[in-house]
PDB file of N, H, CA, C and O in Angstrom:
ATOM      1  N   UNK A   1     101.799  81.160 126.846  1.00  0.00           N
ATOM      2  CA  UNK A   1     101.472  82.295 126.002  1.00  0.00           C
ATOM      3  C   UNK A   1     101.270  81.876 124.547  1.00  0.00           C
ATOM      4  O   UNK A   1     100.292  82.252 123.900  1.00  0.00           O
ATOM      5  N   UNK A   2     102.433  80.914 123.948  1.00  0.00           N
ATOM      6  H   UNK A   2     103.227  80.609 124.474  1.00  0.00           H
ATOM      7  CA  UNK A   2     101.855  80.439 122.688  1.00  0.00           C
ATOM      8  C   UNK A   2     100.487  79.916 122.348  1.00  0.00           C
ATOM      9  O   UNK A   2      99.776  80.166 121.375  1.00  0.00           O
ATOM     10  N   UNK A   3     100.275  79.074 123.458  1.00  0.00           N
ATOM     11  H   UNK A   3     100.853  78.871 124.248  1.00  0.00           H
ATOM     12  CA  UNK A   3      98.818  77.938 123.399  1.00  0.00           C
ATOM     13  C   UNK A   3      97.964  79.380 123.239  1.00  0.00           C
ATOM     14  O   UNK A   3      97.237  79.353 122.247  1.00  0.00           O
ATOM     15  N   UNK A   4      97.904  80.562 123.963  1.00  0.00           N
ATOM     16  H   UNK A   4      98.495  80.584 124.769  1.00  0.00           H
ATOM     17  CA  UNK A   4      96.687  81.540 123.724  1.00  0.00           C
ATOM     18  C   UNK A   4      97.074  82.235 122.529  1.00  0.00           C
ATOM     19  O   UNK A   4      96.095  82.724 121.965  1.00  0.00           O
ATOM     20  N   UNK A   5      98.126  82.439 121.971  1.00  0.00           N
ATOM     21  H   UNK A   5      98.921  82.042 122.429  1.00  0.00           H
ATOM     22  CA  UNK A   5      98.006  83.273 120.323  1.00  0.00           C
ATOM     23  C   UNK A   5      97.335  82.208 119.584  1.00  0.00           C
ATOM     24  O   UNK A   5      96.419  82.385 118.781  1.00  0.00           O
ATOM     25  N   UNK A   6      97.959  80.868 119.975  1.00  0.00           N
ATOM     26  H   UNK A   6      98.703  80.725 120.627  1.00  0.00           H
ATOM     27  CA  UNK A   6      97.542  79.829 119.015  1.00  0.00           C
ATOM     28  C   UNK A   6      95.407  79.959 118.884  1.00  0.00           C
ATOM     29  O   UNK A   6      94.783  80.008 117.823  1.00  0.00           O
ATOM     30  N   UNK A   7      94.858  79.979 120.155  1.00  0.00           N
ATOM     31  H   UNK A   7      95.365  79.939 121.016  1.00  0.00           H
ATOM     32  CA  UNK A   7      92.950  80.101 120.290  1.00  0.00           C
ATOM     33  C   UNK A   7      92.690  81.220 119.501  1.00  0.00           C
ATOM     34  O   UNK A   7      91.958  81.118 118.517  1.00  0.00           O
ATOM     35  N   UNK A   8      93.315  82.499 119.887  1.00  0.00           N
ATOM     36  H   UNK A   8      93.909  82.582 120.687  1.00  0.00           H
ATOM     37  CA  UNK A   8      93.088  83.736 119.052  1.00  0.00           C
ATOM     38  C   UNK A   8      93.514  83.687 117.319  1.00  0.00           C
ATOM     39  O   UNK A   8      92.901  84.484 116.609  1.00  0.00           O
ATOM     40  N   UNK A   9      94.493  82.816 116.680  1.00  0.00           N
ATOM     41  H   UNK A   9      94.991  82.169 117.256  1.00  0.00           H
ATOM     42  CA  UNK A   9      94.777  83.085 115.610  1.00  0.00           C
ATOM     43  C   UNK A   9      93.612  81.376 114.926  1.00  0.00           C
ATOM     44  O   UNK A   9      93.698  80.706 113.897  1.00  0.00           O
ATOM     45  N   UNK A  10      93.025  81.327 115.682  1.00  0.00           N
ATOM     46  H   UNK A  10      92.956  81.871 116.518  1.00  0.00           H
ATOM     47  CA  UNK A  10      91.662  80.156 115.286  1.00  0.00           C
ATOM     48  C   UNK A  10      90.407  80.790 115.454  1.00  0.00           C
ATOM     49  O   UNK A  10      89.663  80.528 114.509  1.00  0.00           O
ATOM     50  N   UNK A  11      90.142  81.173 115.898  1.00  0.00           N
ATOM     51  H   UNK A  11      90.746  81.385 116.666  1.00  0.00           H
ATOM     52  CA  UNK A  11      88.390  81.860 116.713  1.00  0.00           C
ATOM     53  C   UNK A  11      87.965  82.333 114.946  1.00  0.00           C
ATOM     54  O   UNK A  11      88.762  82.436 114.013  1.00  0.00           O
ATOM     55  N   UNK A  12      86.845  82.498 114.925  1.00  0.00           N
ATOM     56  H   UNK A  12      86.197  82.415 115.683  1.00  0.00           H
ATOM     57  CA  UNK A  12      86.024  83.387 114.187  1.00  0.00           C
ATOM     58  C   UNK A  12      86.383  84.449 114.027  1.00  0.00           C
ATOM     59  O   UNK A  12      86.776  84.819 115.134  1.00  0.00           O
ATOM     60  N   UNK A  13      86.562  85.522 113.065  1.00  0.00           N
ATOM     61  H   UNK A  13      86.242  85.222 112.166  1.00  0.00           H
ATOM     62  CA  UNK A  13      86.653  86.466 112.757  1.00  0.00           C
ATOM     63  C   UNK A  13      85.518  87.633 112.079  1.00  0.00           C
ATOM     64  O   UNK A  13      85.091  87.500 110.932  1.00  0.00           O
ATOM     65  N   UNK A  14      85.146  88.691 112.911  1.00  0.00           N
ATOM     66  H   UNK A  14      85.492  88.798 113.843  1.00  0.00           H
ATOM     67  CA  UNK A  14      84.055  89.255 111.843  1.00  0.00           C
ATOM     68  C   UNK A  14      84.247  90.247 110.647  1.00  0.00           C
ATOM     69  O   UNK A  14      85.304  90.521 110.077  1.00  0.00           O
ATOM     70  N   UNK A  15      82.929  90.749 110.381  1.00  0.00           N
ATOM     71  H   UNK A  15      82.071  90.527 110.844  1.00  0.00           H
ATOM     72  CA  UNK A  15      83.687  91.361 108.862  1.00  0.00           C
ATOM     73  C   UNK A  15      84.153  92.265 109.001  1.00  0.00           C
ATOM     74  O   UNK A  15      84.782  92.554 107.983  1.00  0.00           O
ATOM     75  N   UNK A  16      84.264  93.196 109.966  1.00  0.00           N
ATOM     76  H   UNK A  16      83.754  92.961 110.793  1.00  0.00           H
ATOM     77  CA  UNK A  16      85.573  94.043 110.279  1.00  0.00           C
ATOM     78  C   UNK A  16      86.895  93.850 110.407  1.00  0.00           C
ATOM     79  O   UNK A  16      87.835  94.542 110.017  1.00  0.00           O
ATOM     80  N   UNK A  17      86.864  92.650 111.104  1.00  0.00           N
ATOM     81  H   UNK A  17      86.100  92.087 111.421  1.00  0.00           H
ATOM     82  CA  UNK A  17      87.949  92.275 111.487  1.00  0.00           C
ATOM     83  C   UNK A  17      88.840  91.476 110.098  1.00  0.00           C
ATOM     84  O   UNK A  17      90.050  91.573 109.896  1.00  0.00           O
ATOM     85  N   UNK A  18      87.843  90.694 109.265  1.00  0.00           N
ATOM     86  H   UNK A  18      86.860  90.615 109.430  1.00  0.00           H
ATOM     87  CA  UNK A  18      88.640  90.196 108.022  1.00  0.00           C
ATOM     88  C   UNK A  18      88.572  91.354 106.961  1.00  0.00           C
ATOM     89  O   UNK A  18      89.180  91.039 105.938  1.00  0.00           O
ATOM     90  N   UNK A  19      88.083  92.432 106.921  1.00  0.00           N
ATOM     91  H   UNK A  19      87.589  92.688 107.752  1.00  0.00           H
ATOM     92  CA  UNK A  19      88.564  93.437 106.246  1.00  0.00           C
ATOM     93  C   UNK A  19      89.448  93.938 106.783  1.00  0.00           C
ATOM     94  O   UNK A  19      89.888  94.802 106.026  1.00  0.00           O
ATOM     95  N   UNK A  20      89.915  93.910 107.554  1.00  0.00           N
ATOM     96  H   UNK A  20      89.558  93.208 108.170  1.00  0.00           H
ATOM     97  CA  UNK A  20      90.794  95.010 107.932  1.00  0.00           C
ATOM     98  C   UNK A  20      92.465  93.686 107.833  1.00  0.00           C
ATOM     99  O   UNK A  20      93.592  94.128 107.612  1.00  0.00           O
ATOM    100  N   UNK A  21      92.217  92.321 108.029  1.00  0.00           N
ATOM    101  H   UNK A  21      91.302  91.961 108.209  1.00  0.00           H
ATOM    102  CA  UNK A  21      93.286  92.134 107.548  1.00  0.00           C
ATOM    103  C   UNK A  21      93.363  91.842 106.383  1.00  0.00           C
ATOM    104  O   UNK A  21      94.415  91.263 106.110  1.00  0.00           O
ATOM    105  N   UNK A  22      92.603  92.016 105.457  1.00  0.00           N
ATOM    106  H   UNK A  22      91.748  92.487 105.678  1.00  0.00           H
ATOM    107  CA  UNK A  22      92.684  91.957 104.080  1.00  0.00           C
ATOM    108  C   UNK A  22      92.457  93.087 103.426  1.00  0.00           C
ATOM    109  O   UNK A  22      91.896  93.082 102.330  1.00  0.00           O
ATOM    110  N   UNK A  23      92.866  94.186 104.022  1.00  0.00           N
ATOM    111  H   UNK A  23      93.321  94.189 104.912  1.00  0.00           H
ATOM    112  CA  UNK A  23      93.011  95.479 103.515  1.00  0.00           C
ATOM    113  C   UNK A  23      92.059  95.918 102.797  1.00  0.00           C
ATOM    114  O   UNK A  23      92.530  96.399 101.766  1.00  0.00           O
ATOM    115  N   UNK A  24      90.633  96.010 102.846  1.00  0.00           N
ATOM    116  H   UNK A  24      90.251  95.620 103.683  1.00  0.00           H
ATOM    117  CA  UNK A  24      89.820  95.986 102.033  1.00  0.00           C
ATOM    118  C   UNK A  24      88.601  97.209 102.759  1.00  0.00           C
ATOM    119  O   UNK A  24      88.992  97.890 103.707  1.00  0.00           O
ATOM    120  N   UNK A  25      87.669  97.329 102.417  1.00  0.00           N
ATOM    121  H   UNK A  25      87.351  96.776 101.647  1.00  0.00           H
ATOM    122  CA  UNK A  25      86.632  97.895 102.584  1.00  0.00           C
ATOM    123  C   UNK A  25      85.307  96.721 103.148  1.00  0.00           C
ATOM    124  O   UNK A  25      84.847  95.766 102.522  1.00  0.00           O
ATOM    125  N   UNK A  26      85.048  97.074 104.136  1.00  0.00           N
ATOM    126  H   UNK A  26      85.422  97.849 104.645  1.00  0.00           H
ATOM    127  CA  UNK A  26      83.775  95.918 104.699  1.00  0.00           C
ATOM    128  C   UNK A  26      83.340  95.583 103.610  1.00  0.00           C
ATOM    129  O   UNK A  26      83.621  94.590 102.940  1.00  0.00           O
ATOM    130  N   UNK A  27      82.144  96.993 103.262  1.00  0.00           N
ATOM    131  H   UNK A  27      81.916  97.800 103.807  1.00  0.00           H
ATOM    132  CA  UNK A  27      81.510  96.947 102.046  1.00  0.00           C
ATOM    133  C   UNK A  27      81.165  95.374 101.045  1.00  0.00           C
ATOM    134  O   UNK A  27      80.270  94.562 100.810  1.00  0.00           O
ATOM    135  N   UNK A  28      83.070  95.805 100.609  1.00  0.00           N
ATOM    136  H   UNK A  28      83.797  96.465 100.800  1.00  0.00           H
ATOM    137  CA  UNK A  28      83.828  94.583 100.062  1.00  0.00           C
ATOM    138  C   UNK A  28      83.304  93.471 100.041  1.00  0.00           C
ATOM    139  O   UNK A  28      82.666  93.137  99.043  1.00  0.00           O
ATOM    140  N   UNK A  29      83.440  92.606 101.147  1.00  0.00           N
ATOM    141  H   UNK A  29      83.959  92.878 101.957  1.00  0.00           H
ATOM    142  CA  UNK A  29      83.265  91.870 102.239  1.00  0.00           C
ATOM    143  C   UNK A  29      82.285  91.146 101.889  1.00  0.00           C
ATOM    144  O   UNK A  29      82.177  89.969 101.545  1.00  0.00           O
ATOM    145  N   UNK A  30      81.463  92.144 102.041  1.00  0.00           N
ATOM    146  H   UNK A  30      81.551  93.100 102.321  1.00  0.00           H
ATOM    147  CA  UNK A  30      79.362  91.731 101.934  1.00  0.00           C
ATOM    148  C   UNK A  30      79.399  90.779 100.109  1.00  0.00           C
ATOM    149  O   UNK A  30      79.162  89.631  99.732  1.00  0.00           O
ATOM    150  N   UNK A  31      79.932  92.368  99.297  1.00  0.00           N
ATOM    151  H   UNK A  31      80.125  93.300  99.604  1.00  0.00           H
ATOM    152  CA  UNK A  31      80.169  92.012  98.237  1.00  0.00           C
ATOM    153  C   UNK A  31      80.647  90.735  97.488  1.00  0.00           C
ATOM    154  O   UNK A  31      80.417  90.471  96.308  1.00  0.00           O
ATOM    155  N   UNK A  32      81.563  89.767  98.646  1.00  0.00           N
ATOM    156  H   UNK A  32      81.750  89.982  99.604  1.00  0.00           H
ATOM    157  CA  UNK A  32      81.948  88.976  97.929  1.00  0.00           C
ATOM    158  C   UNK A  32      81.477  87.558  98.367  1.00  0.00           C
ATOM    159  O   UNK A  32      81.564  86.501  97.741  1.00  0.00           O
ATOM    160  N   UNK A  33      80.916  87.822  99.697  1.00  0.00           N
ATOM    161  H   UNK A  33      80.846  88.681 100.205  1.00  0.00           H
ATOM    162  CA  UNK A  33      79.979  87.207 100.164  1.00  0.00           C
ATOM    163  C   UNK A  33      78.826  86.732  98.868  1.00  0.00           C
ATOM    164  O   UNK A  33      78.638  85.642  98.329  1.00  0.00           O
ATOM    165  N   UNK A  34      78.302  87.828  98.706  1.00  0.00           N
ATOM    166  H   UNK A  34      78.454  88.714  99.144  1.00  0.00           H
ATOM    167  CA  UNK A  34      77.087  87.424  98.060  1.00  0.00           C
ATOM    168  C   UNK A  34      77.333  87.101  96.192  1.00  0.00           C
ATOM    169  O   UNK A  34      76.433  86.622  95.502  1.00  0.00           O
ATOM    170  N   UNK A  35      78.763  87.494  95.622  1.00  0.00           N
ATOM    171  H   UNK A  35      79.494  87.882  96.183  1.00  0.00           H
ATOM    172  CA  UNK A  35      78.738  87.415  95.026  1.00  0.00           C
ATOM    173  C   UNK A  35      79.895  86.467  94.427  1.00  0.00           C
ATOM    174  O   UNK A  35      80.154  86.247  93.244  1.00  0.00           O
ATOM    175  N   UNK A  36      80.313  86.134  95.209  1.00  0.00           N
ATOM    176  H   UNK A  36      80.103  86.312  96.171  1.00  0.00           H
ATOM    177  CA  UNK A  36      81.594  85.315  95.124  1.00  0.00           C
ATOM    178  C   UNK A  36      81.875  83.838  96.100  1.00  0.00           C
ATOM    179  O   UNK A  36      82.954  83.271  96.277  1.00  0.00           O
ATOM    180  N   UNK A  37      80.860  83.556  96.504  1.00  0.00           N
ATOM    181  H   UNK A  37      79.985  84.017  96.360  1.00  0.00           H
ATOM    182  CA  UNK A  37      80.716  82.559  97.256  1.00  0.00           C
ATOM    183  C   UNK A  37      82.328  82.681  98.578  1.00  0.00           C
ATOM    184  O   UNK A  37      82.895  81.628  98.871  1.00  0.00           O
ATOM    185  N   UNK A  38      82.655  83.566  98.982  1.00  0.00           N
ATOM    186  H   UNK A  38      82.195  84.421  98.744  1.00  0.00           H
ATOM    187  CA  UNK A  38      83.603  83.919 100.192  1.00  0.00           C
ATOM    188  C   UNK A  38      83.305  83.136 101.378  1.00  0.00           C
ATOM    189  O   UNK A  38      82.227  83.241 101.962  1.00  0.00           O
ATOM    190  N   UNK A  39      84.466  82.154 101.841  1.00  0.00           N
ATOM    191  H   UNK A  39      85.342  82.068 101.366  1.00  0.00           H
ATOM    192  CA  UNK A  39      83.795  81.425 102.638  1.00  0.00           C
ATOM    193  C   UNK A  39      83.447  82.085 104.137  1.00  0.00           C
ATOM    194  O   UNK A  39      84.158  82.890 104.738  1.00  0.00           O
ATOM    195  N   UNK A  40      82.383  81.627 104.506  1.00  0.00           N
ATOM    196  H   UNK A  40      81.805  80.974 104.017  1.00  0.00           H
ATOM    197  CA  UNK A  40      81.996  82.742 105.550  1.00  0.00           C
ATOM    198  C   UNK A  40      80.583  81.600 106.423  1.00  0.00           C
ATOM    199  O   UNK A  40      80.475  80.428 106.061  1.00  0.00           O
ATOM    200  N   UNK A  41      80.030  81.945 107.078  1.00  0.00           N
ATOM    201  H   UNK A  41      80.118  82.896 107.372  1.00  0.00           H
ATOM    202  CA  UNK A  41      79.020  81.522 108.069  1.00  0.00           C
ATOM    203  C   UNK A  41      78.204  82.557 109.022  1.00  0.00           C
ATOM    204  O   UNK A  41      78.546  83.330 109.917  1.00  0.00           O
ATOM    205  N   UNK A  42      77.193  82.277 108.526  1.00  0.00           N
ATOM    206  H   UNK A  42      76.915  81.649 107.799  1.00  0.00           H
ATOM    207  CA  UNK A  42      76.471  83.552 109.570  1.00  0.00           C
ATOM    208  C   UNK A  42      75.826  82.648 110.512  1.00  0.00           C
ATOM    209  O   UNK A  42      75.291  81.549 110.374  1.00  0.00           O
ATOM    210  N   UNK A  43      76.055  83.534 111.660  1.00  0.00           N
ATOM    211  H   UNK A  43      76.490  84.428 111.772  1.00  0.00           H
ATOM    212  CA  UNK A  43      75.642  83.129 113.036  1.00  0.00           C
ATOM    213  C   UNK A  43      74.904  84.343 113.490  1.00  0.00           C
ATOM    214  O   UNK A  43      75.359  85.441 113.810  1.00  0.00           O
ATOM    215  N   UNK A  44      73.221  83.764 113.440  1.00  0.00           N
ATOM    216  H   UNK A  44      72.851  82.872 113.181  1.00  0.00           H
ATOM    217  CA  UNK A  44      72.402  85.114 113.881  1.00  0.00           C
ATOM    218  C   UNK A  44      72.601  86.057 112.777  1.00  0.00           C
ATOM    219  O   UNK A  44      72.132  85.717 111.692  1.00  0.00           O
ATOM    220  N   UNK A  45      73.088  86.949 112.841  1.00  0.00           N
ATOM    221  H   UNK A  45      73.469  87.225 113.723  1.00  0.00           H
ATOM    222  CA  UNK A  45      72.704  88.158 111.769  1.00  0.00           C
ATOM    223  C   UNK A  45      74.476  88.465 111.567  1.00  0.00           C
ATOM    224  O   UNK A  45      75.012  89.171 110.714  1.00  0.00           O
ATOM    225  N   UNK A  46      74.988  87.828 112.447  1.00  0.00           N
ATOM    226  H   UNK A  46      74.553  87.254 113.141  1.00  0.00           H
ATOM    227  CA  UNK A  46      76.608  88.555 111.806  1.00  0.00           C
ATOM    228  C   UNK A  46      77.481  87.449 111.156  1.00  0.00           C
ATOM    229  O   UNK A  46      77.687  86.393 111.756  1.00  0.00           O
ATOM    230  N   UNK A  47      78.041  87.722 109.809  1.00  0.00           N
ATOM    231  H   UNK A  47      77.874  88.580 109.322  1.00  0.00           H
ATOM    232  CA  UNK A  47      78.980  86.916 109.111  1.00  0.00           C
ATOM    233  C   UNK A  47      80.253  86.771 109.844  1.00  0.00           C
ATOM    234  O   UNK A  47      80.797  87.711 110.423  1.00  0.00           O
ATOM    235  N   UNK A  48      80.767  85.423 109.796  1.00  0.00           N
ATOM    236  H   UNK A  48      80.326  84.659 109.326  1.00  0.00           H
ATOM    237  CA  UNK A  48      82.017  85.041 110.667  1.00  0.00           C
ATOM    238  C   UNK A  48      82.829  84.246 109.962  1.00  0.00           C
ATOM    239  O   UNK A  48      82.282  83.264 109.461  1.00  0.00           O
ATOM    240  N   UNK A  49      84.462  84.440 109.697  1.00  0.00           N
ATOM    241  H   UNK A  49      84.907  85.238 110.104  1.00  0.00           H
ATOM    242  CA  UNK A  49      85.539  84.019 108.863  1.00  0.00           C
ATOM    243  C   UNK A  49      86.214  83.160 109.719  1.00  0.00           C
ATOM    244  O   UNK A  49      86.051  82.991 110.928  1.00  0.00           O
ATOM    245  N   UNK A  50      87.031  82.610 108.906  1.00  0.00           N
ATOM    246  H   UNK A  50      87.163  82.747 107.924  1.00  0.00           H
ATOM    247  CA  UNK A  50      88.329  81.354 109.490  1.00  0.00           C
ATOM    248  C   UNK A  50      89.105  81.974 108.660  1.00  0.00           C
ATOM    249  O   UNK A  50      88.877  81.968 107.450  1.00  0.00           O
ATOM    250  N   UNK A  51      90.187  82.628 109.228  1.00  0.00           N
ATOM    251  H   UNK A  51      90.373  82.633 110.210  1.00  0.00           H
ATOM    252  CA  UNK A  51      91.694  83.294 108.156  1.00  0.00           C
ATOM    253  C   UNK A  51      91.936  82.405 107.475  1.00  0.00           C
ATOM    254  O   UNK A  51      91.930  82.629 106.264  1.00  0.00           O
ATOM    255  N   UNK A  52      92.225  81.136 107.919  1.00  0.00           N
ATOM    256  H   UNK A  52      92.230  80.954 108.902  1.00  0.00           H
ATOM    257  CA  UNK A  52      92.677  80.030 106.925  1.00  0.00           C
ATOM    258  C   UNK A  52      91.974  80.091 106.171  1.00  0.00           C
ATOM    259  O   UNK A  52      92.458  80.697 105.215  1.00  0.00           O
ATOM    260  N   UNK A  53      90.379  79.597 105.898  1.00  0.00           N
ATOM    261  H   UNK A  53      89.985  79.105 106.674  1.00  0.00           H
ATOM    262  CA  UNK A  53      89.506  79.469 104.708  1.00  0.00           C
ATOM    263  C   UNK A  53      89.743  80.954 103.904  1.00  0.00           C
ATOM    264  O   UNK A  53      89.441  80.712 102.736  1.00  0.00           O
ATOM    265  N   UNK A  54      90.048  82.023 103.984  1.00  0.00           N
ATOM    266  H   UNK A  54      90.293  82.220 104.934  1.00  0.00           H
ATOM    267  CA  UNK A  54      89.882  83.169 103.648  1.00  0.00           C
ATOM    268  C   UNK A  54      91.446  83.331 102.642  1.00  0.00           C
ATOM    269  O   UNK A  54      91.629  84.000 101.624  1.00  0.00           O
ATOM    270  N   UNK A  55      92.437  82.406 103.428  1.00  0.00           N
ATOM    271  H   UNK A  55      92.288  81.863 104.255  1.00  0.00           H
ATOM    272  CA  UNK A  55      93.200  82.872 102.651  1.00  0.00           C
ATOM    273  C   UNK A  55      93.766  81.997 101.778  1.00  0.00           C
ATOM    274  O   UNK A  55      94.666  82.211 100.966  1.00  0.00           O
ATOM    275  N   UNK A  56      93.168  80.994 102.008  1.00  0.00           N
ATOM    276  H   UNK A  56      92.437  80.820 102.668  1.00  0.00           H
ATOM    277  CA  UNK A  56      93.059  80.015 101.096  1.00  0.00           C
ATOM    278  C   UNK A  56      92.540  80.161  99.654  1.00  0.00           C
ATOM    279  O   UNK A  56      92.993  79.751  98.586  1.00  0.00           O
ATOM    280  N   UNK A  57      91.134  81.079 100.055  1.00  0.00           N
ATOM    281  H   UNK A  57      90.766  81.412 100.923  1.00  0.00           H
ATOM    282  CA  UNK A  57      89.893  81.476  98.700  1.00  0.00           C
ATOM    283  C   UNK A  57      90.817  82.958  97.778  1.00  0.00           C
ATOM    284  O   UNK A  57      90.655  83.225  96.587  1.00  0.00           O
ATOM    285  N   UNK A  58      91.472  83.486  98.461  1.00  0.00           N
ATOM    286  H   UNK A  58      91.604  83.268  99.428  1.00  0.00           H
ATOM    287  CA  UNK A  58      92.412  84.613  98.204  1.00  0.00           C
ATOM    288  C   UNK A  58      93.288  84.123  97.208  1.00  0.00           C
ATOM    289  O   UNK A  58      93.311  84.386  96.006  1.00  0.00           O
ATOM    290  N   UNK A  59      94.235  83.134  98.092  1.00  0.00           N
ATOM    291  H   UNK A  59      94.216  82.920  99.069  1.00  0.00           H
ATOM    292  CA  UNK A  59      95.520  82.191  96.993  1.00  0.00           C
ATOM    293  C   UNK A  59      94.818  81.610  95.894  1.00  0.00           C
ATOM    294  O   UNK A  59      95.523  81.726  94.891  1.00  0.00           O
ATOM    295  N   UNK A  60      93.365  80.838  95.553  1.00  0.00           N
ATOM    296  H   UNK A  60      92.793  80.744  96.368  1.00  0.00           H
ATOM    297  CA  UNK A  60      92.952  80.668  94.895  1.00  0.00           C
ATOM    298  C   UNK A  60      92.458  81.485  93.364  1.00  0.00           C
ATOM    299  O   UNK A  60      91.987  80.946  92.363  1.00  0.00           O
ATOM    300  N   UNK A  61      92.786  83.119  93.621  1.00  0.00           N
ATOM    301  H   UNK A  61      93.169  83.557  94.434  1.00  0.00           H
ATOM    302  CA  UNK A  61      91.980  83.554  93.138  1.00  0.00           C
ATOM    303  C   UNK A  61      90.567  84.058  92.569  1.00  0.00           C
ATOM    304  O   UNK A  61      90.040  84.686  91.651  1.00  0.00           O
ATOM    305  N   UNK A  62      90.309  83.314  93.806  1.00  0.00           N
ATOM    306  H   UNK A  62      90.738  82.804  94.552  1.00  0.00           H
ATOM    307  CA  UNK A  62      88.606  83.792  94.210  1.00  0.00           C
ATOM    308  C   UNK A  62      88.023  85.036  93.956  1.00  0.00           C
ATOM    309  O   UNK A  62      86.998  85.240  93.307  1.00  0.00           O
ATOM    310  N   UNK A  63      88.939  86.080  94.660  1.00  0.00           N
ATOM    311  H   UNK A  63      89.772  85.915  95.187  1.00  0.00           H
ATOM    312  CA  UNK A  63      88.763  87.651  94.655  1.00  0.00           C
ATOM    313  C   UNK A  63      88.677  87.962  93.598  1.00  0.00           C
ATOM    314  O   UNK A  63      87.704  88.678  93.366  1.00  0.00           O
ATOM    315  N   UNK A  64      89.738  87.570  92.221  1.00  0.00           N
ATOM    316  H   UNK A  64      90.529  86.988  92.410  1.00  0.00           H
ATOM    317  CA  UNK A  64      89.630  88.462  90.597  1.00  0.00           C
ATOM    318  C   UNK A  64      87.925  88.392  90.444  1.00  0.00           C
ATOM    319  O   UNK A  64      87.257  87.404  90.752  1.00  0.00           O
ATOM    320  N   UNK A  65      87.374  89.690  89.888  1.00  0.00           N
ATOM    321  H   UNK A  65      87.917  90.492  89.638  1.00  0.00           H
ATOM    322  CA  UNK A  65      86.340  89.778  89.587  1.00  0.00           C
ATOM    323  C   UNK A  65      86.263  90.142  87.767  1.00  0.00           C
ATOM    324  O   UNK A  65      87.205  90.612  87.128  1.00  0.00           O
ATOM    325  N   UNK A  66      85.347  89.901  87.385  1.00  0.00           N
ATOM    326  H   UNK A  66      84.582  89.520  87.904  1.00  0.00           H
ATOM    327  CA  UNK A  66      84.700  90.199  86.279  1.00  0.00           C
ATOM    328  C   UNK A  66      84.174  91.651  86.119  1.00  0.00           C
ATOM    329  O   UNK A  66      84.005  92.330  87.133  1.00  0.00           O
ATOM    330  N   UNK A  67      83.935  92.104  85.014  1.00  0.00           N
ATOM    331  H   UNK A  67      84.073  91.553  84.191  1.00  0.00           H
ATOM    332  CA  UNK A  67      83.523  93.765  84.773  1.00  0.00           C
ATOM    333  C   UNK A  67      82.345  93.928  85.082  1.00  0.00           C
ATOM    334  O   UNK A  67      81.868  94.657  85.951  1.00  0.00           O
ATOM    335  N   UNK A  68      81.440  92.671  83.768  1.00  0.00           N
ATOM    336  H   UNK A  68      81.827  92.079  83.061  1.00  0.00           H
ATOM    337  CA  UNK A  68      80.339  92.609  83.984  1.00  0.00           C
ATOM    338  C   UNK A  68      79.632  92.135  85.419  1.00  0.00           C
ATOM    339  O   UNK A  68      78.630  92.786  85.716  1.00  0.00           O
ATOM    340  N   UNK A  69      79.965  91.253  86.195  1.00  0.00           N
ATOM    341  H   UNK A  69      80.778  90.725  85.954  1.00  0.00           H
ATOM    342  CA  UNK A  69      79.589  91.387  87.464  1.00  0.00           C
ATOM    343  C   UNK A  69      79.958  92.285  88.507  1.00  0.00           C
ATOM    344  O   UNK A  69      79.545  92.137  89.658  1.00  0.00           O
ATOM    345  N   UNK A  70      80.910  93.446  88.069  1.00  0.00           N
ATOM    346  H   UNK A  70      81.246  93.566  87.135  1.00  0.00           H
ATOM    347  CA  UNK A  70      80.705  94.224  88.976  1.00  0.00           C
ATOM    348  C   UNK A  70      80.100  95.758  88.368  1.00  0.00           C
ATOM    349  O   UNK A  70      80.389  96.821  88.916  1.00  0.00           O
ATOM    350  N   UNK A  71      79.275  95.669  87.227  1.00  0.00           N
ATOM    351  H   UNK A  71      79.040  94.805  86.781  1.00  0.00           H
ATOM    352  CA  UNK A  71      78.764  96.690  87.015  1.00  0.00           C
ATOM    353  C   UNK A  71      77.302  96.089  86.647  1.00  0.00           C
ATOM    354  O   UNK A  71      76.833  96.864  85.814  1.00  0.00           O
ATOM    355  N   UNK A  72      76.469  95.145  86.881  1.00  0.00           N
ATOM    356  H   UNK A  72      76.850  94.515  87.558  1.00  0.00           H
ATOM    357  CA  UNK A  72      75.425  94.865  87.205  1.00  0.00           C
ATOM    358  C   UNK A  72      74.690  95.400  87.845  1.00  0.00           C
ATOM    359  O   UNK A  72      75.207  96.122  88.698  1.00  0.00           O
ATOM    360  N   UNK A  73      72.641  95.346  87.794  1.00  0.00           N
ATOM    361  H   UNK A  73      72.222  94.760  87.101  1.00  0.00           H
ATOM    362  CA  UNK A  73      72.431  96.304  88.635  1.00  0.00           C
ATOM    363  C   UNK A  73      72.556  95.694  89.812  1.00  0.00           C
ATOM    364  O   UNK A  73      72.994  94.552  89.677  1.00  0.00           O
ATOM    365  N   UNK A  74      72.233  96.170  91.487  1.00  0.00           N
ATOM    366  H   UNK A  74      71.878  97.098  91.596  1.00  0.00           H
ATOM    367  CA  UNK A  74      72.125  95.686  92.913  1.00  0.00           C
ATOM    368  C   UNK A  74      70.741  95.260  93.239  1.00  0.00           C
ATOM    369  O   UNK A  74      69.698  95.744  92.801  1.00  0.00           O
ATOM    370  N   UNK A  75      70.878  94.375  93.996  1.00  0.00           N
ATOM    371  H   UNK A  75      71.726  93.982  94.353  1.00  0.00           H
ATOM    372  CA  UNK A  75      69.406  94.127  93.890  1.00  0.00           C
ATOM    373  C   UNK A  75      69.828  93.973  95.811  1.00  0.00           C
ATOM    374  O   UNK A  75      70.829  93.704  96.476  1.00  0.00           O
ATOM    375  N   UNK A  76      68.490  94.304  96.058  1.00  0.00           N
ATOM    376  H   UNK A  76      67.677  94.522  95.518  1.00  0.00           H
ATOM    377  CA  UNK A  76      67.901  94.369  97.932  1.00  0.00           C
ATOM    378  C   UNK A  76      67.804  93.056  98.276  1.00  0.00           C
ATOM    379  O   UNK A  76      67.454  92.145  97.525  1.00  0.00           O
ATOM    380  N   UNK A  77      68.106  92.972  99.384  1.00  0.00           N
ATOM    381  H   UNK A  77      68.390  93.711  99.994  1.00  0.00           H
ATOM    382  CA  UNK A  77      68.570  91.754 100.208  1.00  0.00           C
ATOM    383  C   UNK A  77      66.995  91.432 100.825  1.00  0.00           C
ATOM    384  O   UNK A  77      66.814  90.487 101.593  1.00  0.00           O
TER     385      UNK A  77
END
């Protein structure tokens, strides 16, 4: 039973799934993706996390944002 928490607490994670353990808003997510270099990998059209890399970029302080970059205009993907 350990060896299988151990595959599940490794696998990919999507952006639901790392929002929701990082208490956040998907939205978010996209947001920091594109604007925060969040480590992430897209496969096909959906973005996919490693908790470790994620909470690594977290402890780092990756997440603090700036004013001016978050009141910039949006620009289309």
């Amino acid at each position: 039973m350990s060896e299988m928490n151990h595959n599940i607490s490794e696998r990919w994670l999507s952006v639901d799934e790392i929002a929701a353990y990082l208490g956040i808003n998907p939205g978010t997510v996209y947001k920091w993706i594109k604007r925060k270099t969040m480590p992430a990998i897209k496969v096909g059209s959906l973005w996919k996390f490693k908790k470790d890399q994620v909470d690594k970029w977290v402890e780092n302080g990756s997440t603090n944002t700036s004013t001016s970059a978050d009141t910039g205009a949006k620009k289309d993907d």
